[in-house]
Chimera marker file (.cmm) of the C-alpha trace (Angstrom):
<marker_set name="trace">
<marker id="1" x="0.000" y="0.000" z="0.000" r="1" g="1" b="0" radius="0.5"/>
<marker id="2" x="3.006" y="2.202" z="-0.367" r="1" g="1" b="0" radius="0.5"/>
<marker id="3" x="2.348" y="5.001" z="-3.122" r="1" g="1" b="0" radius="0.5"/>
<marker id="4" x="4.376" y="4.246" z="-6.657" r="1" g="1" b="0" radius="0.5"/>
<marker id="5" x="5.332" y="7.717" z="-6.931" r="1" g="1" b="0" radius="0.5"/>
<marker id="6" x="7.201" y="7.440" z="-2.884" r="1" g="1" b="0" radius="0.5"/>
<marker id="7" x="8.934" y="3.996" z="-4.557" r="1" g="1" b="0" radius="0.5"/>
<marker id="8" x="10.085" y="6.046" z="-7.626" r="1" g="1" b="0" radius="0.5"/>
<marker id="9" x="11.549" y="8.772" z="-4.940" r="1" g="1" b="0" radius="0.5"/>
<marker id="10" x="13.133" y="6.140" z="-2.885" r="1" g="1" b="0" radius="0.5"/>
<marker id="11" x="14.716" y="4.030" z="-5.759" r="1" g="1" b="0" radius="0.5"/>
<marker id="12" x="16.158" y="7.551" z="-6.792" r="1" g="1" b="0" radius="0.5"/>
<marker id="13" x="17.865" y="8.189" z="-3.704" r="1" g="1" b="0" radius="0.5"/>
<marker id="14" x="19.532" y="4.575" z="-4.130" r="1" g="1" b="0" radius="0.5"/>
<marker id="15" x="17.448" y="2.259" z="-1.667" r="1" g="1" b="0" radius="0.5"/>
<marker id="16" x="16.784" y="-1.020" z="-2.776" r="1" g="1" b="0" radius="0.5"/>
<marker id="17" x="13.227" y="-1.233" z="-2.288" r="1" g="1" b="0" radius="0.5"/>
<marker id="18" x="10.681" y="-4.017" z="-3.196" r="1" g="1" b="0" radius="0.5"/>
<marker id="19" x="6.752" y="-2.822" z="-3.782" r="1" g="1" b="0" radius="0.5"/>
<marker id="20" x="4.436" y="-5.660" z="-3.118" r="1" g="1" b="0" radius="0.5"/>
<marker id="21" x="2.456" y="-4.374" z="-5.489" r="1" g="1" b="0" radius="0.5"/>
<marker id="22" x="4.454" y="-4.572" z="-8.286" r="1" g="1" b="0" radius="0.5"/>
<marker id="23" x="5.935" y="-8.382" z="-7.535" r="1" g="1" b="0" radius="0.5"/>
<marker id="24" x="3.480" y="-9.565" z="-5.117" r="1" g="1" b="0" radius="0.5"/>
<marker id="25" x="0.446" y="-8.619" z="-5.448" r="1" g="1" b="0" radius="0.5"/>
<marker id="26" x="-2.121" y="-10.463" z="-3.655" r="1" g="1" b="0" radius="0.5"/>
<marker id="27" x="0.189" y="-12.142" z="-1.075" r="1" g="1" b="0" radius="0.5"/>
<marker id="28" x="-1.360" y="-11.951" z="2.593" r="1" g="1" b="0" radius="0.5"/>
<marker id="29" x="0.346" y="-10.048" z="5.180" r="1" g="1" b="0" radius="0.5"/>
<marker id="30" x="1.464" y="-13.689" z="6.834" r="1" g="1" b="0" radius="0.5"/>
<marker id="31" x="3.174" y="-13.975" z="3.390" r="1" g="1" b="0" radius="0.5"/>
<marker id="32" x="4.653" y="-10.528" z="2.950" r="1" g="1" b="0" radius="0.5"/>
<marker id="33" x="6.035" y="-10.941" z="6.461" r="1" g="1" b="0" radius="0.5"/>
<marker id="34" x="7.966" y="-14.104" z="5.405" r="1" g="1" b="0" radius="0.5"/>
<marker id="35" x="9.101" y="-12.778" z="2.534" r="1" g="1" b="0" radius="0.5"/>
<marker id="36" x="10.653" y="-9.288" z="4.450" r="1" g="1" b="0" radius="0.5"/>
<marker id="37" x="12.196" y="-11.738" z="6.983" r="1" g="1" b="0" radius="0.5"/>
<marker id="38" x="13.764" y="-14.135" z="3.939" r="1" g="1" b="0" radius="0.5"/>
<marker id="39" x="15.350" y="-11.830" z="2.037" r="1" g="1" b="0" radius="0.5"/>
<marker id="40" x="16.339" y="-9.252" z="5.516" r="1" g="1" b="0" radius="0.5"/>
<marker id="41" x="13.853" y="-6.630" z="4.271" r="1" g="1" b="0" radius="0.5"/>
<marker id="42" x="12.700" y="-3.703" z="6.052" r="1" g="1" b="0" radius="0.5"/>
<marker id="43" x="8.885" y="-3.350" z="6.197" r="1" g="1" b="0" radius="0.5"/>
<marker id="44" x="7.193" y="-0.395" z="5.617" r="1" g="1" b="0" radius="0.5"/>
<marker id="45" x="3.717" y="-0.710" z="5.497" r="1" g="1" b="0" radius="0.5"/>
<marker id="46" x="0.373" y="1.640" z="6.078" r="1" g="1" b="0" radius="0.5"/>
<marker id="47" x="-1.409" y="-1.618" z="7.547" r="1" g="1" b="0" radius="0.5"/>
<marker id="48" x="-1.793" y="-2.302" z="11.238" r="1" g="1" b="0" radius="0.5"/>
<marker id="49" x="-2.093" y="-5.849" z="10.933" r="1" g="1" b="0" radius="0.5"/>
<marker id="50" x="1.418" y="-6.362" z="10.853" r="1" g="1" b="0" radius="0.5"/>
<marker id="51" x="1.890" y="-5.212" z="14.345" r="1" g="1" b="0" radius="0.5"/>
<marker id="52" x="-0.935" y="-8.256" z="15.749" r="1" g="1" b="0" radius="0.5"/>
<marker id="53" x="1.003" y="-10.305" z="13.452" r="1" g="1" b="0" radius="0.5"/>
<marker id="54" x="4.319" y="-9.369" z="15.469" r="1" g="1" b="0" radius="0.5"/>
<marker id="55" x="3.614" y="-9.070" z="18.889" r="1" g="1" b="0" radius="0.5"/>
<marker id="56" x="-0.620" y="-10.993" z="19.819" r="1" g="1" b="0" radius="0.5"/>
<marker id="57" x="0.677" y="-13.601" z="17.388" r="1" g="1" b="0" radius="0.5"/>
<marker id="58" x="4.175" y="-13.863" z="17.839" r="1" g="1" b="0" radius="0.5"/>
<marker id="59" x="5.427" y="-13.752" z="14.286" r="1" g="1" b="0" radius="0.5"/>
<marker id="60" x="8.564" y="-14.282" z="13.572" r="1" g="1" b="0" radius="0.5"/>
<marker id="61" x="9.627" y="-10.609" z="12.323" r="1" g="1" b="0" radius="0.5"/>
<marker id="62" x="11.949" y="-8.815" z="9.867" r="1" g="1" b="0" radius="0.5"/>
<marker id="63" x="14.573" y="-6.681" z="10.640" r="1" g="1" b="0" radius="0.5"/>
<marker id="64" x="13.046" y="-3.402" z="10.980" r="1" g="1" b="0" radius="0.5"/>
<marker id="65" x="9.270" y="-2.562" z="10.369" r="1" g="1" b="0" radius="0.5"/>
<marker id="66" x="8.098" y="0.755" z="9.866" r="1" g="1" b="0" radius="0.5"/>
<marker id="67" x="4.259" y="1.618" z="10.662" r="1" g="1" b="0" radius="0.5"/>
<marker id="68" x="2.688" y="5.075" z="8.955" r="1" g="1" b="0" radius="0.5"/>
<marker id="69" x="-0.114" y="6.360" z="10.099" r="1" g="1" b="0" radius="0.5"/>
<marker id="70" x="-1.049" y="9.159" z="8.659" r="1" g="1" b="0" radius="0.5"/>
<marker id="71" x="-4.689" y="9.433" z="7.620" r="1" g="1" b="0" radius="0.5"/>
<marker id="72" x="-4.212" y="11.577" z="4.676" r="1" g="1" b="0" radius="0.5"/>
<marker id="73" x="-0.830" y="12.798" z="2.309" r="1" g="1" b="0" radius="0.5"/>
<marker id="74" x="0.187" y="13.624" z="-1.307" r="1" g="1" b="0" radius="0.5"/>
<marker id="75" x="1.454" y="9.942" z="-2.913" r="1" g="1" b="0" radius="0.5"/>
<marker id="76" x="4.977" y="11.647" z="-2.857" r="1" g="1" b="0" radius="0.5"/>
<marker id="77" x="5.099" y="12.461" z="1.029" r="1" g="1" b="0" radius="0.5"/>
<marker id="78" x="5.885" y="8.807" z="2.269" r="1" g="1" b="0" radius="0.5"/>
<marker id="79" x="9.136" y="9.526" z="0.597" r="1" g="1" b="0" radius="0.5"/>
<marker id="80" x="10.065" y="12.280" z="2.467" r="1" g="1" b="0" radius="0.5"/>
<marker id="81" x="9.059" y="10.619" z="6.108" r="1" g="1" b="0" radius="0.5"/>
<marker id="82" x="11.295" y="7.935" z="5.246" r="1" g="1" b="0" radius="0.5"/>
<marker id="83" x="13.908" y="10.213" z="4.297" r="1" g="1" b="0" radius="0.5"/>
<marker id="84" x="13.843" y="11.503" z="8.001" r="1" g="1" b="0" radius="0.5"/>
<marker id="85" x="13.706" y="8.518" z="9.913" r="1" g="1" b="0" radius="0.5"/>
<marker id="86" x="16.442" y="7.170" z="7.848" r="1" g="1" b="0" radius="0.5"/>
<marker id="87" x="18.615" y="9.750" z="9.110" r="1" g="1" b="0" radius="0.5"/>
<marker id="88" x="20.025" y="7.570" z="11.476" r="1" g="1" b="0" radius="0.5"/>
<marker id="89" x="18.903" y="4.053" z="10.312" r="1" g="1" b="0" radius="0.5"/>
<marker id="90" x="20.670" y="1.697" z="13.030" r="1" g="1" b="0" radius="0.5"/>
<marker id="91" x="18.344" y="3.127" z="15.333" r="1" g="1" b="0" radius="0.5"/>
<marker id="92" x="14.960" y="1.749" z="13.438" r="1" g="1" b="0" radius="0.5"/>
<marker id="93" x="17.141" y="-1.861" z="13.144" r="1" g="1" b="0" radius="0.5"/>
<marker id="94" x="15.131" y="-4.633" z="15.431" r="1" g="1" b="0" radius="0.5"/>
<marker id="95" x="12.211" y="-2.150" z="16.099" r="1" g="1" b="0" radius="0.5"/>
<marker id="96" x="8.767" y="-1.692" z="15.098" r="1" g="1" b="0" radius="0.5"/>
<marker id="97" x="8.430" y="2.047" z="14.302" r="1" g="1" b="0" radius="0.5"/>
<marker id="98" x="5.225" y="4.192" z="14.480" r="1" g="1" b="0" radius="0.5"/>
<marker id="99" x="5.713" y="7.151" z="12.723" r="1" g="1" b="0" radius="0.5"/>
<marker id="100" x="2.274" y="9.833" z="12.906" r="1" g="1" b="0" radius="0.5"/>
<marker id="101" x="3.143" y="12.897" z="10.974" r="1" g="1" b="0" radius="0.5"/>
<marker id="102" x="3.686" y="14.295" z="13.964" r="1" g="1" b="0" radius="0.5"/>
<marker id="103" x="5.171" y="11.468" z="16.373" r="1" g="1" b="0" radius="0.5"/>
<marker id="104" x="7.667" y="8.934" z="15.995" r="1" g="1" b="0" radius="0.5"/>
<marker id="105" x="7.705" y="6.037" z="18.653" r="1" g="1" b="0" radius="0.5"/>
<marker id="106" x="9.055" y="2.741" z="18.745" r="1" g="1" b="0" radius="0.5"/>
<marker id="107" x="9.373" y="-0.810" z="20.494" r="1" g="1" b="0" radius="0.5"/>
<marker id="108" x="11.515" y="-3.575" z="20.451" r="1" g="1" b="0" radius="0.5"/>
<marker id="109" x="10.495" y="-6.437" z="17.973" r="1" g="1" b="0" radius="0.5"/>
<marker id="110" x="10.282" y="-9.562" z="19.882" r="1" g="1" b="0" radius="0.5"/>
<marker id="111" x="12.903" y="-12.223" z="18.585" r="1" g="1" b="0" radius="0.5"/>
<marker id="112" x="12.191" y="-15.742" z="18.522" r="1" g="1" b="0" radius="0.5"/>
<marker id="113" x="14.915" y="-18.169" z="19.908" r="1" g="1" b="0" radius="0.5"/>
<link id1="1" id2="2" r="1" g="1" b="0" radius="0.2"/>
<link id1="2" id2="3" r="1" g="1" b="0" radius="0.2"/>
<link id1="3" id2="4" r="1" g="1" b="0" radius="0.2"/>
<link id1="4" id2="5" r="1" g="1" b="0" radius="0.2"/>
<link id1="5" id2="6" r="1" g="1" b="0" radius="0.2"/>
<link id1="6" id2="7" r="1" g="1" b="0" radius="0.2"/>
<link id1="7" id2="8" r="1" g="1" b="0" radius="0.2"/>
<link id1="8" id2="9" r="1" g="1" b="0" radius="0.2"/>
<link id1="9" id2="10" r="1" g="1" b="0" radius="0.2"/>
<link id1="10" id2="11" r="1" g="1" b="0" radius="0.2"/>
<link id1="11" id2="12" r="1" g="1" b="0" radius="0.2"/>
<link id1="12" id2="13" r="1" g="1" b="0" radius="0.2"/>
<link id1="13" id2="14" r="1" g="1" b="0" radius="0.2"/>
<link id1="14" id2="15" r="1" g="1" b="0" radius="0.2"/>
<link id1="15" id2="16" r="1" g="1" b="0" radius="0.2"/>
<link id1="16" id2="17" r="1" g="1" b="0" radius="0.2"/>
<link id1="17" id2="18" r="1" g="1" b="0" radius="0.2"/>
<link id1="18" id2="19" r="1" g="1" b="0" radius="0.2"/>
<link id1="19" id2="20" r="1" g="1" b="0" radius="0.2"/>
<link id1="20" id2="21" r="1" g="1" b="0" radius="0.2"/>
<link id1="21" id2="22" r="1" g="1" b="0" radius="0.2"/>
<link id1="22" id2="23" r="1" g="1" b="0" radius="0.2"/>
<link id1="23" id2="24" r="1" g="1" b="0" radius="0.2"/>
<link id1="24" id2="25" r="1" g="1" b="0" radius="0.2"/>
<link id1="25" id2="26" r="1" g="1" b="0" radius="0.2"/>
<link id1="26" id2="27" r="1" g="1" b="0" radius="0.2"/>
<link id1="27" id2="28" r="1" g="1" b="0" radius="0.2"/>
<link id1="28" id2="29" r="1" g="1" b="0" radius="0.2"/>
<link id1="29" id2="30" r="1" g="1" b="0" radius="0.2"/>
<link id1="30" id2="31" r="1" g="1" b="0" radius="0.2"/>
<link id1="31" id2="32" r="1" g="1" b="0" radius="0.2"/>
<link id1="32" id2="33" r="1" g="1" b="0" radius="0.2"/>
<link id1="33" id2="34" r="1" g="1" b="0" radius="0.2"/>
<link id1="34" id2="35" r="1" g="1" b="0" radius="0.2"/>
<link id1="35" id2="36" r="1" g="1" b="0" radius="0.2"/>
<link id1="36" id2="37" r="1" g="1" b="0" radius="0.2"/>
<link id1="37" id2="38" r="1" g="1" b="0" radius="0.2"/>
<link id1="38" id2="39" r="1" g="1" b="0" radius="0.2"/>
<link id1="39" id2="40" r="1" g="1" b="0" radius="0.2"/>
<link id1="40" id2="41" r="1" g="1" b="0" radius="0.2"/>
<link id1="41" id2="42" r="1" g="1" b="0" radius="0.2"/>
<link id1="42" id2="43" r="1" g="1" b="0" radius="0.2"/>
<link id1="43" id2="44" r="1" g="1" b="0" radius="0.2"/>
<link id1="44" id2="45" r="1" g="1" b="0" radius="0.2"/>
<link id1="45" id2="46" r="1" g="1" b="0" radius="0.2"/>
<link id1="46" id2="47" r="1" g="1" b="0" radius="0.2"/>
<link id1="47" id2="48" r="1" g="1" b="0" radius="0.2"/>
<link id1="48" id2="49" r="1" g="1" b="0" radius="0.2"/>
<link id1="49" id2="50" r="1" g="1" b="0" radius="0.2"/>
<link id1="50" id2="51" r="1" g="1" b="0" radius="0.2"/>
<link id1="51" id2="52" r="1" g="1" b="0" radius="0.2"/>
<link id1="52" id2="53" r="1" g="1" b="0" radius="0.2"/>
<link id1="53" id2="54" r="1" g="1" b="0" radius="0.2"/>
<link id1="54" id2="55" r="1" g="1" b="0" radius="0.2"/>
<link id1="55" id2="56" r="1" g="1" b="0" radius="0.2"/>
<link id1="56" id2="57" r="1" g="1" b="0" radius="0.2"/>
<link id1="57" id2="58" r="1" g="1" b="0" radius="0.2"/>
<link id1="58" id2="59" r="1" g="1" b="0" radius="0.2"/>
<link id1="59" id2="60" r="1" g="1" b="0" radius="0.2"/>
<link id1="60" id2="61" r="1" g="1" b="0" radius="0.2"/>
<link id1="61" id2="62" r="1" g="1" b="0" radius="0.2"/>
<link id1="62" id2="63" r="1" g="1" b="0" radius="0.2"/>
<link id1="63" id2="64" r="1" g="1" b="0" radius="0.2"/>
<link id1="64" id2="65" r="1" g="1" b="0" radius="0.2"/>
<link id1="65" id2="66" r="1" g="1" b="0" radius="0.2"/>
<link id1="66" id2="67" r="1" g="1" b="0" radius="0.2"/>
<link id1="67" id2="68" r="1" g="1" b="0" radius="0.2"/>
<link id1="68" id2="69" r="1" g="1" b="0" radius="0.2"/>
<link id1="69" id2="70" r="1" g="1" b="0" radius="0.2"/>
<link id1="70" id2="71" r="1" g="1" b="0" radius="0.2"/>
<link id1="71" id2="72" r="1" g="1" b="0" radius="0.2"/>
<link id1="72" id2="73" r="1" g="1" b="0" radius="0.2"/>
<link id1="73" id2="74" r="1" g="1" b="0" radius="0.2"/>
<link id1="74" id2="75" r="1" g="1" b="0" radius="0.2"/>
<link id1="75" id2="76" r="1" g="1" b="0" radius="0.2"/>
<link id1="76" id2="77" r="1" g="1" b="0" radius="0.2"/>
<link id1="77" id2="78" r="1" g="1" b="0" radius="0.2"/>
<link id1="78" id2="79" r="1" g="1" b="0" radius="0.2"/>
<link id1="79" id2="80" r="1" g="1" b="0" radius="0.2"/>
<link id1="80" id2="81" r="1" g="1" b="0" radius="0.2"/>
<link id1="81" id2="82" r="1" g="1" b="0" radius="0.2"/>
<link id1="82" id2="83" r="1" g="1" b="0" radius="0.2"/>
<link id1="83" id2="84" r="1" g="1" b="0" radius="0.2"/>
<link id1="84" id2="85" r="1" g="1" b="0" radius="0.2"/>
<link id1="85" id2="86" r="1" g="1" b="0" radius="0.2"/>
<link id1="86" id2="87" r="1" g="1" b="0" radius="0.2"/>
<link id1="87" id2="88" r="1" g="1" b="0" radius="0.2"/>
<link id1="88" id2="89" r="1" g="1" b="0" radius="0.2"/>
<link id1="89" id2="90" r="1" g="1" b="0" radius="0.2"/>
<link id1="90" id2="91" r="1" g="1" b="0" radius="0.2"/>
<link id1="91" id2="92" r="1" g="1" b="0" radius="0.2"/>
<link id1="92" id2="93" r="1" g="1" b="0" radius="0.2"/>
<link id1="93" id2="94" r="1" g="1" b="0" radius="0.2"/>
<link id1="94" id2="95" r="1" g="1" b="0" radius="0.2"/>
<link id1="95" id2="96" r="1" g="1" b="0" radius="0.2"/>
<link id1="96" id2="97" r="1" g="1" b="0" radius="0.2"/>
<link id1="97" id2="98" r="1" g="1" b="0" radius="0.2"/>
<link id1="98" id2="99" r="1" g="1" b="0" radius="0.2"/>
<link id1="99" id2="100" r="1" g="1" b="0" radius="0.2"/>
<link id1="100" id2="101" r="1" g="1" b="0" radius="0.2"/>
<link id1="101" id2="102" r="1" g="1" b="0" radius="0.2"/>
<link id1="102" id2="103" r="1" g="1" b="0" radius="0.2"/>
<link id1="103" id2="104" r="1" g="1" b="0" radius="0.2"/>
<link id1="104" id2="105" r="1" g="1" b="0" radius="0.2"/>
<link id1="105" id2="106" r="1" g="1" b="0" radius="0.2"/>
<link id1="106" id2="107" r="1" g="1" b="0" radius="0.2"/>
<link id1="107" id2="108" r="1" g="1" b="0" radius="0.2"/>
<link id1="108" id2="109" r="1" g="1" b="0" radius="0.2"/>
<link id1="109" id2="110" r="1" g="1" b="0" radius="0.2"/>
<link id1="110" id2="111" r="1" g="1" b="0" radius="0.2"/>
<link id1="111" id2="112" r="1" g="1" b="0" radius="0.2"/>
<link id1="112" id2="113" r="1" g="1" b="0" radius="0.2"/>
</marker_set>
């Protein structure tokens, strides 16, 4: 659910980035989750499931996952959010990231042994 033109924006700057939507559409969250984790993929999503996925049913998770919730932007702005919390990126690593617009807060993802 991440906007093309924000994937255009954040190939430009030189991320590797995947978009579901172009290579996967139609996978499940369960399977989008696996498929972060396989190939050590961040997740940046718009969709709350992922964090009941994580943490009510203990999912194993990727390495970072990023949460926006904002209820309303331009299809470029997710680009620009990421830009800023990628400032310092080893602090998103093994967290689950809520960014608002506004706020940014984060928790520990819960590693399985």
């Amino acid at each position: 659910n991440f906007p093309a033109p924000s994937v255009a924006v954040m190939r430009a700057a030189g991320h590797d980035v995947l978009s579901i939507a172009e290579s996967h559409a139609g996978d499940d969250d369960a399977n989008v989750l696996a498929l972060a984790r396989k190939e050590g993929r961040w997740l940046v999503t718009f969709d709350r499931d992922y964090g009941e996925l994580l943490f009510a049913r203990n999912y194993e998770p990727p390495p970072a996952v990023i949460l926006l919730r904002v209820p309303s932007y331009r299809p470029d702005e997710p680009a620009a959010w990421l830009g800023y919390l990628l400032i310092e990126p080893e602090s998103l690593l093994g967290r689950f990231t809520v960014f608002t617009g506004k706020t940014v807060r984060s928790r520990p993802l819960l590693q399985r042994i």
